[in-house]
C-alpha positions in Angstrom: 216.9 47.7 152.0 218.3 49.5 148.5 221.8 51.1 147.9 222.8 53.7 145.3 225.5 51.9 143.3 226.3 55.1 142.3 228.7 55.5 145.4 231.0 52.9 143.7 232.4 53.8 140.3 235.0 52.3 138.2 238.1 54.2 137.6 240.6 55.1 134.2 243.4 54.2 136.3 245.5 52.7 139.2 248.8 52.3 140.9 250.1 48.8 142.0 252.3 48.3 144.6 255.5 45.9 143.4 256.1 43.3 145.4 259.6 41.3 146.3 259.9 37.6 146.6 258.5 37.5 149.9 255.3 39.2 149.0 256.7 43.1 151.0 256.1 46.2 149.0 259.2 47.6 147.3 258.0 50.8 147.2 257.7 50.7 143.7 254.4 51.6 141.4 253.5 51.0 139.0 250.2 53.0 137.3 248.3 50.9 135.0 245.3 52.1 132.4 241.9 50.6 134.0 239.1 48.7 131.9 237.7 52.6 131.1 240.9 54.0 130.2 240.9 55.2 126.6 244.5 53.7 126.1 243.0 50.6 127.3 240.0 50.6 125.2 242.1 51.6 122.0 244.2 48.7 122.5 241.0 45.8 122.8 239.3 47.3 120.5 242.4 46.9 118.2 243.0 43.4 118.8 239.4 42.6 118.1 239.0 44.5 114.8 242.3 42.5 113.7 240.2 39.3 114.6 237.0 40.7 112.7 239.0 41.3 109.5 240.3 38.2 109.6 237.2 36.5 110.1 235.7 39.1 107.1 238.6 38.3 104.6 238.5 34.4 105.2 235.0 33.3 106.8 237.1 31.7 109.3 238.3 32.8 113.1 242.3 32.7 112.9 243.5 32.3 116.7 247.1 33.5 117.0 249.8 31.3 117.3 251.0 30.9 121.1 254.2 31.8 120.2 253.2 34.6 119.3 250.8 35.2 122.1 253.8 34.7 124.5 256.4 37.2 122.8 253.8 40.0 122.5 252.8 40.1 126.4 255.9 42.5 127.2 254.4 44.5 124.5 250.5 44.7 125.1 251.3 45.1 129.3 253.7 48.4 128.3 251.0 49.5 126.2 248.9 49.8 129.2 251.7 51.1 131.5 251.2 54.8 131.9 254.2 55.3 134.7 256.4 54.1 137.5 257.8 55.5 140.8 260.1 54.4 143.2 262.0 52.4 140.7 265.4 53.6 140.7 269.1 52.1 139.9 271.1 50.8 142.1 273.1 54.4 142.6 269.8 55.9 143.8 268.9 57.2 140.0 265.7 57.8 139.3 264.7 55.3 136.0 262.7 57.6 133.7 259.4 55.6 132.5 258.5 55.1 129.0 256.9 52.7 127.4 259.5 51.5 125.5 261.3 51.5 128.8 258.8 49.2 130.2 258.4 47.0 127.1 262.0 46.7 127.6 261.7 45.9 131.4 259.0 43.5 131.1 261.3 41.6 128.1 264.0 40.7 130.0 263.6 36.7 130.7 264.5 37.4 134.3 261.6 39.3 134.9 259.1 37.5 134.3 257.9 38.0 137.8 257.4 41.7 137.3 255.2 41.1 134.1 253.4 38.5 136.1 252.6 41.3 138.7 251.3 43.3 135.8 249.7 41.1 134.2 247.7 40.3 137.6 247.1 43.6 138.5 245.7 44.6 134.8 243.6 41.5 134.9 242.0 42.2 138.4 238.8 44.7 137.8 238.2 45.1 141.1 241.6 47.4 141.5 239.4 49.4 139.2 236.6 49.6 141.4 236.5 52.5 144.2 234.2 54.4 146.5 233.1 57.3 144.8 234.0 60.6 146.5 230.8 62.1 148.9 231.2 65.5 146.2 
């Protein structure tokens, strides 16, 4: 018995629904750039051509430092932030998305659980993965 993978594709995008503490929607989302995503690809294929040069200049494989791993997270999960709803101030204000905005967001040390979300979500392919539409 076959099946046409076809009716399964991989999409550029997705929206994630935030979480509180206790694991309920907030009814926040955020929409995050898929594996296929050109943002996405620019972004890897960035951080792998720094590696390559690296390697080309000295012979050797430089690995970053931790440190510096650990402060550029905010940084590299805003990158592949393309928008937000449902995330408002405490007035009822809508919060405009940017990416700065969400660089900003995901800096603050108190949360940390937000970027953890993110970072989840982004690393999860099959949030990527959908039935294709019967068109």
């Amino acid at each position: 018995m076959g099946f046409n993978l076809r009716k399964i594709k991989t999409v550029d995008a997705f929206d994630v629904a935030i979480k509180d503490t206790d694991g309920a929607p907030t009814g926040v989302t955020f929409t995050l750039a898929g594996p296929t995503h050109p943002v996405r690809r620019a972004a890897e294929q960035a951080k792998a051509r720094q590696l390559v040069n690296e390697a080309n200049k000295t012979g050797k494989v430089k690995l970053p430092d931790p440190a510096d791993t650990q402060a550029s997270r905010p940084q590299e999960a805003a990158a592949l932030t393309l928008g937000w709803a449902g995330y408002e101030t405490d007035d009822g204000t809508p919060v405009p998305f940017s990416t700065l905005a969400a660089q900003a967001l995901y800096a603050e040390t108190e949360m940390l659980w937000l970027l953890e979300q993110v970072e989840d979500a982004l690393g999860n392919k099959q949030l990527f993965t959908k039935a294709a539409s019967n068109n």
